[in-house]
C-alpha positions in Angstrom: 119.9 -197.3 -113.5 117.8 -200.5 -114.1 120.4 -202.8 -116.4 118.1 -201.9 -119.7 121.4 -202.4 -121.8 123.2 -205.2 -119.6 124.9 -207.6 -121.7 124.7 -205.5 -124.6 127.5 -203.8 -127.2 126.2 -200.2 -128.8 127.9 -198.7 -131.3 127.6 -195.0 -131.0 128.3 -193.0 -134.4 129.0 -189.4 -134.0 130.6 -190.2 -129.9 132.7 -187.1 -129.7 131.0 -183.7 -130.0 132.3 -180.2 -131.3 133.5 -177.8 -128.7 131.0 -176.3 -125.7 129.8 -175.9 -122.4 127.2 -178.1 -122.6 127.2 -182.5 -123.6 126.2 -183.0 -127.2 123.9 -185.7 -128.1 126.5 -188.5 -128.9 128.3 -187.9 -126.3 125.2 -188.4 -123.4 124.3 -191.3 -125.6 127.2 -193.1 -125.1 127.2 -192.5 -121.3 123.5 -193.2 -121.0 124.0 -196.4 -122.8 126.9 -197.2 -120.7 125.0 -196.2 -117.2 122.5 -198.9 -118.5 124.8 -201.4 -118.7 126.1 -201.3 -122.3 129.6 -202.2 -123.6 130.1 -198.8 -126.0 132.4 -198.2 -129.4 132.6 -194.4 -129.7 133.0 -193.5 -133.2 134.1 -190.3 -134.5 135.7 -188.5 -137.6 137.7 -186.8 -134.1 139.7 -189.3 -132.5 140.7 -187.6 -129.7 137.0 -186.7 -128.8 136.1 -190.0 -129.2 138.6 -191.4 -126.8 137.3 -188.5 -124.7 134.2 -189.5 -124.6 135.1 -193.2 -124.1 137.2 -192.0 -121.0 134.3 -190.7 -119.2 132.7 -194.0 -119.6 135.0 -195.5 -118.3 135.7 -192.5 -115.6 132.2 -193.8 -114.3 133.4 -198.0 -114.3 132.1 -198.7 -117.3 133.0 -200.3 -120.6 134.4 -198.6 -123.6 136.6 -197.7 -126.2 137.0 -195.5 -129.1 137.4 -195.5 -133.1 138.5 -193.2 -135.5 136.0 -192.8 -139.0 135.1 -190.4 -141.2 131.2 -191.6 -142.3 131.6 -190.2 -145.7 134.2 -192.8 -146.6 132.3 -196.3 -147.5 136.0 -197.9 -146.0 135.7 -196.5 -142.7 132.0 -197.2 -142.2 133.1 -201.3 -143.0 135.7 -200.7 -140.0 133.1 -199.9 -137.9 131.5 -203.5 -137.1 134.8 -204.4 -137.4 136.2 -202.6 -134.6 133.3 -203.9 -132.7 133.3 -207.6 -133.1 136.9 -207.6 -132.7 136.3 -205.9 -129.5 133.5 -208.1 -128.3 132.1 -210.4 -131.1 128.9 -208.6 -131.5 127.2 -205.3 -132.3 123.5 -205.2 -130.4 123.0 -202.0 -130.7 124.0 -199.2 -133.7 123.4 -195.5 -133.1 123.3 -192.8 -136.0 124.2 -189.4 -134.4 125.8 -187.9 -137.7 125.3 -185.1 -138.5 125.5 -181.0 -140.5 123.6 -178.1 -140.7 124.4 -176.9 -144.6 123.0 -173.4 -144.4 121.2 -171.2 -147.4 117.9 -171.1 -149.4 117.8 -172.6 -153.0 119.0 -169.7 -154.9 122.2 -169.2 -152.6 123.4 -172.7 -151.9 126.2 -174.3 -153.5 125.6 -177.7 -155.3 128.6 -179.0 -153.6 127.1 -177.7 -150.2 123.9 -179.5 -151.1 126.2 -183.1 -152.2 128.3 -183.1 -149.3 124.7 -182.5 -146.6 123.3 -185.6 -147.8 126.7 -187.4 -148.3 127.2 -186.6 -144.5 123.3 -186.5 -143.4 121.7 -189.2 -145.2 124.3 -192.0 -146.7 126.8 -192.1 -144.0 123.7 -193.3 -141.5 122.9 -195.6 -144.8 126.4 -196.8 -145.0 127.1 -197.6 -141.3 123.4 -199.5 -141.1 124.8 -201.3 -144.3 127.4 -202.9 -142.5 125.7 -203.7 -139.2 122.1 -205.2 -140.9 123.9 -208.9 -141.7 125.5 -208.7 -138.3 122.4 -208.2 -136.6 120.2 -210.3 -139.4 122.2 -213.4 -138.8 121.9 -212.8 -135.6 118.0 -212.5 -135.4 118.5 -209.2 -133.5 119.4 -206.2 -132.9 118.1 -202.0 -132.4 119.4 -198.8 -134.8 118.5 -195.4 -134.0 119.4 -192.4 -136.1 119.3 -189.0 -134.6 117.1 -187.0 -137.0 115.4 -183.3 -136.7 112.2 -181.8 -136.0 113.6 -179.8 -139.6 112.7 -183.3 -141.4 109.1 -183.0 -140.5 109.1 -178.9 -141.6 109.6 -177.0 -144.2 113.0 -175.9 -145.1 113.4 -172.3 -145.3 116.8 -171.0 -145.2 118.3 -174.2 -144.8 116.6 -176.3 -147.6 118.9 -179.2 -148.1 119.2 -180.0 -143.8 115.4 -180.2 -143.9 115.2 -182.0 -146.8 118.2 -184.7 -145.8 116.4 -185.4 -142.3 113.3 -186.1 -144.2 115.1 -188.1 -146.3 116.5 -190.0 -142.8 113.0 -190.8 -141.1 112.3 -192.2 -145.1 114.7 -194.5 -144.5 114.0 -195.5 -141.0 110.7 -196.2 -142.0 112.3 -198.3 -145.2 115.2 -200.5 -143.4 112.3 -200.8 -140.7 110.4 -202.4 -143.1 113.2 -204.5 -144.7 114.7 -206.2 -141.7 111.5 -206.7 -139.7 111.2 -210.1 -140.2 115.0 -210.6 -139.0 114.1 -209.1 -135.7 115.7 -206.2 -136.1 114.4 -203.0 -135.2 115.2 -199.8 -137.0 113.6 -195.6 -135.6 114.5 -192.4 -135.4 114.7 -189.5 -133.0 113.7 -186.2 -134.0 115.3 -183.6 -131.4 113.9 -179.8 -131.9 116.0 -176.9 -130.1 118.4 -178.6 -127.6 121.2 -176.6 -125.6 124.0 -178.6 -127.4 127.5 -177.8 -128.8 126.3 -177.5 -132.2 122.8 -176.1 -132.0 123.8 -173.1 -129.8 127.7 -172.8 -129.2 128.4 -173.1 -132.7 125.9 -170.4 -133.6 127.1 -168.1 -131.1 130.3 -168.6 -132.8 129.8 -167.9 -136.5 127.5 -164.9 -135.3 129.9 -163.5 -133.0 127.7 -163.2 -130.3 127.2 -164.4 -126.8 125.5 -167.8 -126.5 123.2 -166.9 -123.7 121.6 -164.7 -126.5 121.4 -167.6 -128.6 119.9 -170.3 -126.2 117.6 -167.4 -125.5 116.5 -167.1 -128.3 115.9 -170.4 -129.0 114.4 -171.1 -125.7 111.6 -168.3 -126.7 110.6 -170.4 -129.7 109.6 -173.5 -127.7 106.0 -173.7 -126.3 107.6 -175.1 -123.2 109.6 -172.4 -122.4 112.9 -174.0 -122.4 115.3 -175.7 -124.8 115.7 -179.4 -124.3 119.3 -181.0 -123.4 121.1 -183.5 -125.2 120.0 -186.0 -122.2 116.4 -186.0 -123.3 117.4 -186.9 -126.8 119.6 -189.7 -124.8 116.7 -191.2 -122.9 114.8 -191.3 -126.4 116.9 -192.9 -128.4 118.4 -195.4 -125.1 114.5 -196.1 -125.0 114.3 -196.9 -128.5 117.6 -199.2 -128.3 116.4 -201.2 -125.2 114.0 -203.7 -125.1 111.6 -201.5 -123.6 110.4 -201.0 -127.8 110.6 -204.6 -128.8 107.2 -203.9 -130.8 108.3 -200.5 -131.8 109.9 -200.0 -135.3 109.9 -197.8 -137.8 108.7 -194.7 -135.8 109.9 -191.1 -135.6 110.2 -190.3 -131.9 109.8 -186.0 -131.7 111.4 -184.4 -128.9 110.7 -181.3 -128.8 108.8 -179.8 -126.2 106.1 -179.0 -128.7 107.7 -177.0 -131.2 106.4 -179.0 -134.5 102.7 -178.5 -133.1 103.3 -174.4 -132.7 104.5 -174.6 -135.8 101.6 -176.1 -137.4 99.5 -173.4 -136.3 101.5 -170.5 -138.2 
């Protein structure tokens, strides 16, 4: 590890992770921003896998601790910087790992199934940034990264309204990029494709009730690579993105996913 975080406090939405064999995204987040040196909030609608999460951090000496909040309630996302600054007085970094998978093509979804994806996709992340951006404009600093999907840069198929909310998030990268620029704060995005996670294959091996070697299999056939990504590659992305490393970088979509939105191009 080479300090890229030292000194800093990240806020990492989304910190616990559903149940699996494998780390989800938050969860290596928090620990890769704490192996860098970071002083980490883990958020999550789960408090107990929260506080999990912020045990292994601090399992491996560093600094954490957890908070309860549900992102779909504008009170809790306000609680958020304040857990943080009464914590440490500051939030450097805030990262958006939020996230659903509503399932079905136009004709078969709900209306409240499309609502509550974007409520939980889309204006949650909007609603945390809210509440951080005057932190971090006063301050003249500061990095957000939102965990995104390679589905925001596809076309949606049977899951219409997940597509069409990620889009809707690398919109608004690009817009509160734009916006807080001149503050020196830096807003991007990461755009995973098929990672061996908790949600993209234990989850699906679950509600198909099959094993989830056939899953990741599967999904591992689609990738040009050969291989799923883990939730550490999205990590090093977004830990990347946070560190100073992209002080001229704003406002991008970072893809990671072994080449899966170029195959698919070619279809």
């Amino acid at each position: 590890m080479s300090g890229r975080l030292e000194g800093k406090t990240a806020v990492v939405v989304g910190g616990g992770q559903t149940p699996g064999t494998t780390t989800g995204n938050g969860r290596a987040a928090a620990l890769a921003f704490a192996r860098e040196g970071a002083t980490v909030l883990v958020v999550d609608r789960d408090a107990q896998s929260a506080e999990d999460t912020a045990e292994l951090v601090r399992n491996e000496g560093g600094s954490a601790a957890s908070h309860q909040a549900d992102i779909t309630v504008e009170s809790d996302c306000a609680s958020i910087l304040d857990a943080a600054l009464d914590a440490w007085g500051r939030v450097d970094v805030l990262h958006n790992n939020v996230g659903i998978v509503p399932a079905g093509r136009t004709e078969d979804l709900t209306a409240e199934a499309w609502r509550h994806g974007f409520e939980v996709n889309l204006t949650g992340m909007w609603l945390t940034s809210k509440y951080v951006l005057p932190h971090m404009r006063e301050r003249g600093s500061g990095s957000i990264v939102n965990i995104s999907s390679m589905a925001g840069l596809l076309a949606g198929g049977d899951a219409i309204a997940y597509s069409t909310s990620k889009a809707a998030v690398h919109s608004m990268t690009r817009s509160l990029a734009l916006e807080y620029a001149p503050h020196g704060v830096r807003v991007n995005c990461v755009a995973p494709g098929m990672m061996d996670t908790p949600m993209g294959v234990d989850s699906v091996a679950r509600a198909g009730g099959v094993d989830r070697t056939e899953v990741a299999a599967r999904r591992a056939a689609m990738v040009p690579m050969g291989h799923q990504g883990t939730s550490w590659d999205v990590a090093n992305a977004a830990l990347f993105l946070a560190s100073d490393d992209a002080a001229f970088i704003t406002g991008t979509v970072l893809v990671v996913d072994g080449g899966f939105t170029l195959r698919a191009g070619t279809r």
